[in-house]
ZAFI-702661 format. One record per residue: x, z, y of N, C-alpha, C in turn; residue number from 1; residue in one letter. Coordinates in pm, 1 decimal. Layout:
% residues N
R     n_c1     n_c3     n_c2    ca_c1    ca_c3    ca_c2     c_c1     c_c3     c_c2   i aa
R        X        Z        Y        X        Z        Y        X        Z        Y NUM  a
...
//
This chain:
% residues 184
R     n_c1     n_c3     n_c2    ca_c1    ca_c3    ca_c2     c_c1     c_c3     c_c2   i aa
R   2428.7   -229.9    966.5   2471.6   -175.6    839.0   2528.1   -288.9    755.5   1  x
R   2648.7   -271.6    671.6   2746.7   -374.6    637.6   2685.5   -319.1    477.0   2  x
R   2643.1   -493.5    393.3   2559.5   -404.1    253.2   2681.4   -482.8    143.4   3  x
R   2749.1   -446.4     51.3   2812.4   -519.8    -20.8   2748.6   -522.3   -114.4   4  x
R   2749.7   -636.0   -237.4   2717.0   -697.1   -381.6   2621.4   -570.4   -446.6   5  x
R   2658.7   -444.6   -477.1   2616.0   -323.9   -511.8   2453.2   -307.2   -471.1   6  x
R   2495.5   -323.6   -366.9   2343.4   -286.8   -264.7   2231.2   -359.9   -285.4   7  x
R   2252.5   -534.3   -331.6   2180.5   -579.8   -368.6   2096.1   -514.0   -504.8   8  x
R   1948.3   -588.6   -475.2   1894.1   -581.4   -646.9   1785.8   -665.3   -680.2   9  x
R   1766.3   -630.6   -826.4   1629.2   -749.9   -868.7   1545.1   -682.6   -876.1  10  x
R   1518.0   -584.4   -847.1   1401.0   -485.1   -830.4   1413.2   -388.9   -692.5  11  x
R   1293.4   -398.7   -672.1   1272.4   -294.7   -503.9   1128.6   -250.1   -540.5  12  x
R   1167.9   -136.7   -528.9   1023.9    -65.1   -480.2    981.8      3.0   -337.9  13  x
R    898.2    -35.6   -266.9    858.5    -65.5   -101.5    763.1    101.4   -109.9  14  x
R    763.7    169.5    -35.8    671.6    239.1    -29.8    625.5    211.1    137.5  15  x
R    491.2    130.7    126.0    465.7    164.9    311.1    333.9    259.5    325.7  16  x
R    432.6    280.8    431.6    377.8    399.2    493.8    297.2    361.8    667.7  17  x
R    157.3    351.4    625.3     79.2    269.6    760.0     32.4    398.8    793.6  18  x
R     61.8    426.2    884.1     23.9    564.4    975.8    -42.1    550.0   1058.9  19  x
R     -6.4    473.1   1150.4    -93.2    398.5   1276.2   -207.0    273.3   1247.6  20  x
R   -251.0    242.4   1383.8   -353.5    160.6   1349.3   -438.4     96.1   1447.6  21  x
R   -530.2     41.6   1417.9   -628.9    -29.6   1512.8   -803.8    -18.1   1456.5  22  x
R   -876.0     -3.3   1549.8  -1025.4    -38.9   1495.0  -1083.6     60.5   1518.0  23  x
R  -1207.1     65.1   1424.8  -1276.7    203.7   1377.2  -1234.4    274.9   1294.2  24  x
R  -1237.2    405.9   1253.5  -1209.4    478.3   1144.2  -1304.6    488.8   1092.5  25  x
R  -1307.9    487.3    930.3  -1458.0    524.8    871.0  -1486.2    605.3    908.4  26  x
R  -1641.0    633.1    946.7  -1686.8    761.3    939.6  -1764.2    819.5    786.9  27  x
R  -1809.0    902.2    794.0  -1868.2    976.7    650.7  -1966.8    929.7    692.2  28  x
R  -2093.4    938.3    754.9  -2198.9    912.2    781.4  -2244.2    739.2    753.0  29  x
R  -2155.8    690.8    747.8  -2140.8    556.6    677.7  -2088.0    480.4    600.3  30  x
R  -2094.6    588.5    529.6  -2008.0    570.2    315.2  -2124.7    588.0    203.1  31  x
R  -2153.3    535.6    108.1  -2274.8    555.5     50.5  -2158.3    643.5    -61.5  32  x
R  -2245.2    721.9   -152.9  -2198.1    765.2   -219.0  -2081.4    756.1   -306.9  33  x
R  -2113.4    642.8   -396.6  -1984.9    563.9   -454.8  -1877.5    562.6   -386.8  34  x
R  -1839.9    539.8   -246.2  -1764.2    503.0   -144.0  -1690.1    681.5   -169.5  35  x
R  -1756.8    779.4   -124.4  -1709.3    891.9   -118.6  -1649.1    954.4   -228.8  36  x
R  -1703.1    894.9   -336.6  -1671.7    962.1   -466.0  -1489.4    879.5   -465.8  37  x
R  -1501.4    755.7   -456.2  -1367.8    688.7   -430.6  -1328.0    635.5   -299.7  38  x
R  -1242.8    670.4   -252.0  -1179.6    632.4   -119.5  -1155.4    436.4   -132.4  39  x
R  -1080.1    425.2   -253.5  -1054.6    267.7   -293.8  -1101.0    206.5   -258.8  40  x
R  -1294.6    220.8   -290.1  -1341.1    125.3   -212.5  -1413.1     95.7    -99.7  41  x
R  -1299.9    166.4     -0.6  -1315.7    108.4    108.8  -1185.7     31.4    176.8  42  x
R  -1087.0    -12.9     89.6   -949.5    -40.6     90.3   -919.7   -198.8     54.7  43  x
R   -871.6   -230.3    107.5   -782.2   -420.3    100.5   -689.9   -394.2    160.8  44  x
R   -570.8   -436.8     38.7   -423.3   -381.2    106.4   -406.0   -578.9    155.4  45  x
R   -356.7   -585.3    236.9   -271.6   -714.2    299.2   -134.5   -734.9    288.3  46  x
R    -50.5   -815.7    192.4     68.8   -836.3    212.6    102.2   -928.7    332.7  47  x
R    146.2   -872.4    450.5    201.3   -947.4    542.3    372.1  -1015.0    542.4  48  x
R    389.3  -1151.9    469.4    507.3  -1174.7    431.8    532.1  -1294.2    569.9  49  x
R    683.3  -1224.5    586.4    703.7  -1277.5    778.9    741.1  -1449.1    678.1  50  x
R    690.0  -1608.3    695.5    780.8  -1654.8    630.8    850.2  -1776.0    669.0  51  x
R    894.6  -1656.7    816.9   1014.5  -1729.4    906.9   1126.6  -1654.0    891.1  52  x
R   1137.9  -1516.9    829.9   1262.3  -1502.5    725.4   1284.1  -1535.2    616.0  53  x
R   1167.1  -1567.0    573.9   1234.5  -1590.2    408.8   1073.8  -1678.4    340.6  54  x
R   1107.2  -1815.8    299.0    993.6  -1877.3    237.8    988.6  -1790.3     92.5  55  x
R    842.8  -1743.2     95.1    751.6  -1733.1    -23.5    807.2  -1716.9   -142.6  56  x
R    774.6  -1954.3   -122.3    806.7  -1969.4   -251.2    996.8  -1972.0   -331.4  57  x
R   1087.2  -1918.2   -245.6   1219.1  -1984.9   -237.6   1260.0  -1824.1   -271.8  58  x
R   1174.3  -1690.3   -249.0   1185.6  -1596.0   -276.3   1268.8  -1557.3   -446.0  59  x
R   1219.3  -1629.6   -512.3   1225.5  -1548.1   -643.5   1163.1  -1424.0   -699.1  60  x
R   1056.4  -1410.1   -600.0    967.3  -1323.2   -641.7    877.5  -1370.1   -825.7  61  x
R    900.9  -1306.1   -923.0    857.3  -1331.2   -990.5    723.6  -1245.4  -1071.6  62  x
R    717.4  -1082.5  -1044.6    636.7  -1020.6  -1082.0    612.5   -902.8   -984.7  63  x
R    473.8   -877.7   -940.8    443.0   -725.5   -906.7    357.3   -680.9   -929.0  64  x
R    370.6   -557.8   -922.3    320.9   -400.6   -942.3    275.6   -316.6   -841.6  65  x
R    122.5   -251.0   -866.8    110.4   -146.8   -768.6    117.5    -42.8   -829.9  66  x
R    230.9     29.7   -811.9    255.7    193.2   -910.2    180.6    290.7   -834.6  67  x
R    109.9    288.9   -693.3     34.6    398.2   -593.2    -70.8    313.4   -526.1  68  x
R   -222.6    312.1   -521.3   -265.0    236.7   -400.6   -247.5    325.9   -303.7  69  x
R   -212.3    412.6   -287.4   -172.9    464.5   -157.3   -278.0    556.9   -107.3  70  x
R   -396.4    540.7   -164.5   -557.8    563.6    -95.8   -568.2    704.0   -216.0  71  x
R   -547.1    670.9   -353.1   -584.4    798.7   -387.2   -575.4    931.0   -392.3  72  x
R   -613.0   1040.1   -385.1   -576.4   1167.6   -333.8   -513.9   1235.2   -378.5  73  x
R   -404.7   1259.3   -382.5   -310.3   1328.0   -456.3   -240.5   1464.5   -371.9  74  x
R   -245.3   1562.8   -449.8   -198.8   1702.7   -421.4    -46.6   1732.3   -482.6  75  x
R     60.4   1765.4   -431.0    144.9   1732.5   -511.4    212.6   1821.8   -462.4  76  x
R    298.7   1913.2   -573.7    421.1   2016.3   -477.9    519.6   1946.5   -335.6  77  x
R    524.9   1837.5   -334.4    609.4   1793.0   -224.3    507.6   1749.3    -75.1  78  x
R    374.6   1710.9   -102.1    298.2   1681.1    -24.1    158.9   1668.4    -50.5  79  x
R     78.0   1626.7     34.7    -38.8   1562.4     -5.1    -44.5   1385.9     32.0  80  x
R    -85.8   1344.3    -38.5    -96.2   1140.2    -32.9   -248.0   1091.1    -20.7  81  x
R   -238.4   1030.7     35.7   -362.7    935.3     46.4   -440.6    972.9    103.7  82  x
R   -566.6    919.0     48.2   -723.6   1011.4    204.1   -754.8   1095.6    100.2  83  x
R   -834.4   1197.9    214.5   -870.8   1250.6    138.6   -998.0   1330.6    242.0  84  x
R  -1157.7   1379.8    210.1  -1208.8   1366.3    297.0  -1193.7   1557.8    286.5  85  x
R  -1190.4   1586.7    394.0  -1152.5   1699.9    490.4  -1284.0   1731.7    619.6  86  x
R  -1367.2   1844.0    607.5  -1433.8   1907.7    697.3  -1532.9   1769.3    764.8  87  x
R  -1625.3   1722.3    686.9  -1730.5   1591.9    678.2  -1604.7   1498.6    775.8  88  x
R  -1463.3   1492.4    751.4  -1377.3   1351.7    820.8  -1314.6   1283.5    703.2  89  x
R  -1264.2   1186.1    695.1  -1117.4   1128.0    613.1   -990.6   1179.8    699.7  90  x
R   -918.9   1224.1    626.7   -800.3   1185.8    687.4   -697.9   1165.2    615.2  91  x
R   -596.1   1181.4    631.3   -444.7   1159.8    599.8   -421.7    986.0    622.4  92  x
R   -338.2    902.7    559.2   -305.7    730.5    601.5   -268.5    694.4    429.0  93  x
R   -285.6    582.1    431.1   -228.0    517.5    293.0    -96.2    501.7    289.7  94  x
R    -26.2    479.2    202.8    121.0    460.7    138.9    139.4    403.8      0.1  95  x
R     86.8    293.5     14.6     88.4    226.7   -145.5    240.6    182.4   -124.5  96  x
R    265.3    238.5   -290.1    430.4    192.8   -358.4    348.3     49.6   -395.3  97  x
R    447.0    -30.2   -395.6    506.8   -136.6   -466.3    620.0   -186.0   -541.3  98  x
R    591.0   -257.2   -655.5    748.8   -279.0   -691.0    749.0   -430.4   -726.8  99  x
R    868.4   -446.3   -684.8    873.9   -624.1   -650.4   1005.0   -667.3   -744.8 100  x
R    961.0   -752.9   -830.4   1098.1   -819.1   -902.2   1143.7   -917.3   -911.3 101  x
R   1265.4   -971.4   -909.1   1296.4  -1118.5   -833.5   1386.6  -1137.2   -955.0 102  x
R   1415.1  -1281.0   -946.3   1465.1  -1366.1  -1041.9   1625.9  -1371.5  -1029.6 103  x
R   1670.6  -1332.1   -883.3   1781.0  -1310.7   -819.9   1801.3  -1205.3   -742.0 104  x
R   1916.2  -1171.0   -745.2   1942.6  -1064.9   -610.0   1893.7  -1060.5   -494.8 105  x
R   1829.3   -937.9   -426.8   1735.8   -989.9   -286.0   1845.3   -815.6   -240.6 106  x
R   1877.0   -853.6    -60.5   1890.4   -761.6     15.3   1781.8   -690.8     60.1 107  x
R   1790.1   -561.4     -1.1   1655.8   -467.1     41.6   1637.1   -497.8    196.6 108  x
R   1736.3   -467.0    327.8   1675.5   -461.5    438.6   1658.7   -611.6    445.1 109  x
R   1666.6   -679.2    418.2   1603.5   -831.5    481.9   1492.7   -812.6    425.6 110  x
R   1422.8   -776.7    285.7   1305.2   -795.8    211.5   1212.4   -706.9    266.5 111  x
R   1250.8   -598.1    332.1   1192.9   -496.4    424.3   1144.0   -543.6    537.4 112  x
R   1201.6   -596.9    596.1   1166.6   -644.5    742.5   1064.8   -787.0    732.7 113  x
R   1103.8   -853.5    578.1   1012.0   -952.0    537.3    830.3   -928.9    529.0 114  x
R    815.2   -786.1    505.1    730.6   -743.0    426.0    638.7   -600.0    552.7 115  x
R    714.6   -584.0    672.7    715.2   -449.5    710.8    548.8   -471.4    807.3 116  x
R    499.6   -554.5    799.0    437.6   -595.6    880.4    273.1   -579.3    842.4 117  x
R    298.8   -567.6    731.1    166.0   -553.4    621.1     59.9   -429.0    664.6 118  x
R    -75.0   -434.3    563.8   -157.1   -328.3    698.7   -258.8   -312.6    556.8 119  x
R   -320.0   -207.3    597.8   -455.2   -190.3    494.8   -586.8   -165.6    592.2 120  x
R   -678.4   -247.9    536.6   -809.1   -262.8    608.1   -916.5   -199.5    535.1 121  x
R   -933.8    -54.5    624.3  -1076.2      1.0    537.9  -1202.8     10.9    635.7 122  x
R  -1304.8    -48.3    558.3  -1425.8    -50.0    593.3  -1550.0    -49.4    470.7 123  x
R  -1647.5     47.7    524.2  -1787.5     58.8    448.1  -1838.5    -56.8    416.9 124  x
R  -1900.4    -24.3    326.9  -2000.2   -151.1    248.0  -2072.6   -176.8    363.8 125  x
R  -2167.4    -68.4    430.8  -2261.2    -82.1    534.1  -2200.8   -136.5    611.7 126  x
R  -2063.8    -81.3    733.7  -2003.4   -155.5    845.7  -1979.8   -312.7    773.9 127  x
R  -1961.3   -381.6    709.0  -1910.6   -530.5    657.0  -2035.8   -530.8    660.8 128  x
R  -2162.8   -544.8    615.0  -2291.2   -532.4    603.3  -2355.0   -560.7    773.6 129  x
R  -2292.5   -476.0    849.6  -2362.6   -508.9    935.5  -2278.9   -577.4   1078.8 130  x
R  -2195.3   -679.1   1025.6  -2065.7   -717.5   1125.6  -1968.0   -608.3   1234.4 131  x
R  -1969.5   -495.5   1117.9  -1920.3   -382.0   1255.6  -1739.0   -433.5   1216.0 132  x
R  -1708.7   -370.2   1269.6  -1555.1   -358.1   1296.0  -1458.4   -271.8   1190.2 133  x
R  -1327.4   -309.6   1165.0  -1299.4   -258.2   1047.8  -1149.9   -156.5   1125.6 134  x
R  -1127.8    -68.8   1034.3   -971.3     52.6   1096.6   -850.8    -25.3   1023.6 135  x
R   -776.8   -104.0   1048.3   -664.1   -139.0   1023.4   -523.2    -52.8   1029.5 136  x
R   -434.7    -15.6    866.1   -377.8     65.9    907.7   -241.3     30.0    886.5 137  x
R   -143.7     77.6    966.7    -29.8      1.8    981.9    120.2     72.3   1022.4 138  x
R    194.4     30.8   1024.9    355.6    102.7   1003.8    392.1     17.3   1142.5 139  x
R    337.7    124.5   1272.2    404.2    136.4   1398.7    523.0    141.2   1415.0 140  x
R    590.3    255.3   1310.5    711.0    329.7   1343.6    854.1    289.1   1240.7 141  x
R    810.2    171.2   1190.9    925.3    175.8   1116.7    988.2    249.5    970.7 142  x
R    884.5    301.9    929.6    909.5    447.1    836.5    838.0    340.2    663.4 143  x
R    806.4    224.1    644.0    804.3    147.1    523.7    973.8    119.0    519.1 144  x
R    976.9    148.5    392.1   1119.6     97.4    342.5   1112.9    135.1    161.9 145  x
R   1247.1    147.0     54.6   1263.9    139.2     -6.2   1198.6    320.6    -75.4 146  x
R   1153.2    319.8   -175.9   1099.3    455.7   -213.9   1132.0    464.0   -281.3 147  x
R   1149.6    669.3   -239.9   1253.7    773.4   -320.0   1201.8    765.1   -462.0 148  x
R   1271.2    767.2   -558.8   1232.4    747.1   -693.7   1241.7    848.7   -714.7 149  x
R   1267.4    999.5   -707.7   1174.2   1094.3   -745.7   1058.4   1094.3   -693.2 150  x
R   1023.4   1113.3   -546.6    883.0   1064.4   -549.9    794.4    976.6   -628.8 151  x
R    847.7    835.8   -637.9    755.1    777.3   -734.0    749.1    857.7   -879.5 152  x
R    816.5    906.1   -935.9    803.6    980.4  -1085.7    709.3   1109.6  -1061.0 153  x
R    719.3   1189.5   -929.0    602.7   1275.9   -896.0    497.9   1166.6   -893.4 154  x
R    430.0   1065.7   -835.3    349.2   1056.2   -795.3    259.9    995.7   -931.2 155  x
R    391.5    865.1   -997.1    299.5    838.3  -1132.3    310.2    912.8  -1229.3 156  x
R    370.1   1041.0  -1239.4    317.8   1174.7  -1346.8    184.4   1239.0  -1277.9 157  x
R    150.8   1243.8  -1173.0     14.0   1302.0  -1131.3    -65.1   1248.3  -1172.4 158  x
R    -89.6   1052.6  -1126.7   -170.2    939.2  -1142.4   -223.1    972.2  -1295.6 159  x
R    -97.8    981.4  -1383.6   -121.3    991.0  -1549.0   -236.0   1104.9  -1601.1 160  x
R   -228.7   1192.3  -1502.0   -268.9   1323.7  -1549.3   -418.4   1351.3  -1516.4 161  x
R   -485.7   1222.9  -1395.4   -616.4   1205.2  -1337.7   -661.6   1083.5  -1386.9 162  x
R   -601.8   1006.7  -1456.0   -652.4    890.3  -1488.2   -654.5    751.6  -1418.6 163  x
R   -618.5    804.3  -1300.1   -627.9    671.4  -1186.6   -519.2    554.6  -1245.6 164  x
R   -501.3    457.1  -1245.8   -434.2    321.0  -1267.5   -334.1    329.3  -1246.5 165  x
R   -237.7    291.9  -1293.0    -91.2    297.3  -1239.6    -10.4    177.3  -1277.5 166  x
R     60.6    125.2  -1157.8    156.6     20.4  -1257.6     62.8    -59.0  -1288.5 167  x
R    -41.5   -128.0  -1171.6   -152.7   -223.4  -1195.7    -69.0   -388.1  -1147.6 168  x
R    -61.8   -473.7  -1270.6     52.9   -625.2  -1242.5    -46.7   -646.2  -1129.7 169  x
R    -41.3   -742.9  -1040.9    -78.6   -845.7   -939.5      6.7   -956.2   -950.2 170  x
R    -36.1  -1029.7   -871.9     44.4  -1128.9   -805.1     74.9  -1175.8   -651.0 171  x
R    170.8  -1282.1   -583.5    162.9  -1264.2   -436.3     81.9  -1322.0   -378.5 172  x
R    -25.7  -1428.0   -430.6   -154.3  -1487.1   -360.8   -227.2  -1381.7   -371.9 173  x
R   -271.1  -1306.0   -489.0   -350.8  -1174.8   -460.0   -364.0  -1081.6   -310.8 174  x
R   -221.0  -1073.5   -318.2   -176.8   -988.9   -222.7   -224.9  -1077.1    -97.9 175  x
R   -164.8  -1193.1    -46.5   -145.6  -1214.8     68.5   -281.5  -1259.6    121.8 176  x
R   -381.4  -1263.8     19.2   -515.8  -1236.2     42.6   -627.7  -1184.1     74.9 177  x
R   -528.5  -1044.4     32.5   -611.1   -936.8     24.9   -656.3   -858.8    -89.7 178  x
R   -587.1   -751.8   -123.0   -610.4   -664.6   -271.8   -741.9   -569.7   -258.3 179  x
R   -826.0   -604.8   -316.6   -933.6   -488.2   -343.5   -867.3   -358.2   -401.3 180  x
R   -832.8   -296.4   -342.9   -804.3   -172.5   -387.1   -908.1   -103.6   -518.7 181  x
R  -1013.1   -140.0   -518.9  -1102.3    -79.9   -613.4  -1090.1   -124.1   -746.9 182  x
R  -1062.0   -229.2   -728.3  -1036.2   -329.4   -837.2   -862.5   -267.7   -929.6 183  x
R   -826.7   -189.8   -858.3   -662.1   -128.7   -917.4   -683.0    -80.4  -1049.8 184  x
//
């Protein structure tokens, strides 16, 4: 794909979409209450930044935002988002938006492919507790990329309307650390 001047921008918003995965899946039987009442905290999003395309610090990354952790449950005329626990299971996958703003022009698909690699790790208080194994969840298929901005305006008019956080600043050591989702 041939991108001219236009295409560039100083703002991207990433929606990934980790569908696939590795590990254990939580089970219910090993969520204490709190845990069930919020999905979050059992969530650490990972920014996986590749940075043999593109150094870090040379980025111009200057501010971000989580406008979705991806985890909370949302019912929405276009879909349903996040987990949500279903017949004593979890299911559905995370899809936390992000929005990333740079000091300079960045090509969305290079910043995509920079970034596509990233994963969310959920595990119980108890499983970390007792060295068990954690469900890592992740974008097999290629399907993280740039997000539909009506979607995001569905999703943070819902967020508004339940109270959940929206448009929580971070930063990229946060991230590449590991985001407590609970903490959003």
């Amino acid at each position: 794909m041939n991108l001219c001047a236009s295409d560039y921008s100083y703002v991207l918003v990433i929606r990934f979409v980790l569908r696939k995965g590795e590990g254990n899946w939580p089970q219910l039987s090993q969520l204490s209450s709190g845990e069930r009442a919020d999905l979050r905290r059992l969530a650490t999003f990972f920014l996986e930044w590749d940075d043999e395309l593109e150094d870090p610090q040379e980025s111009g990354l200057k501010d971000v935002s989580i406008l979705y952790d991806g985890v909370t449950p949302l019912f929405l005329p276009s879909d349903r988002f996040g987990l949500h626990i279903v017949d004593d299971a979890i299911t559905g996958f995370p899809s936390p938006i992000i929005r990333f703003n740079f000091a300079k022009v960045i090509d969305p698909d290079s910043f995509i492919k920079t970034v596509w690699m990233s994963q969310m790790r959920l595990q119980s208080e108890e499983e970390a507790n007792a060295g068990g194994s954690s469900f890592y969840c992740e974008d097999h298929q290629g399907y993280t990329g740039i997000a539909d901005p009506e979607l995001v305006d569905e999703i943070t008019r819902a967020l508004s309307k339940t109270g959940v956080p929206f448009d929580y600043r971070t930063d990229l050591p946060a991230l590449l650390a590991g985001l407590d989702l609970a903490v959003v």
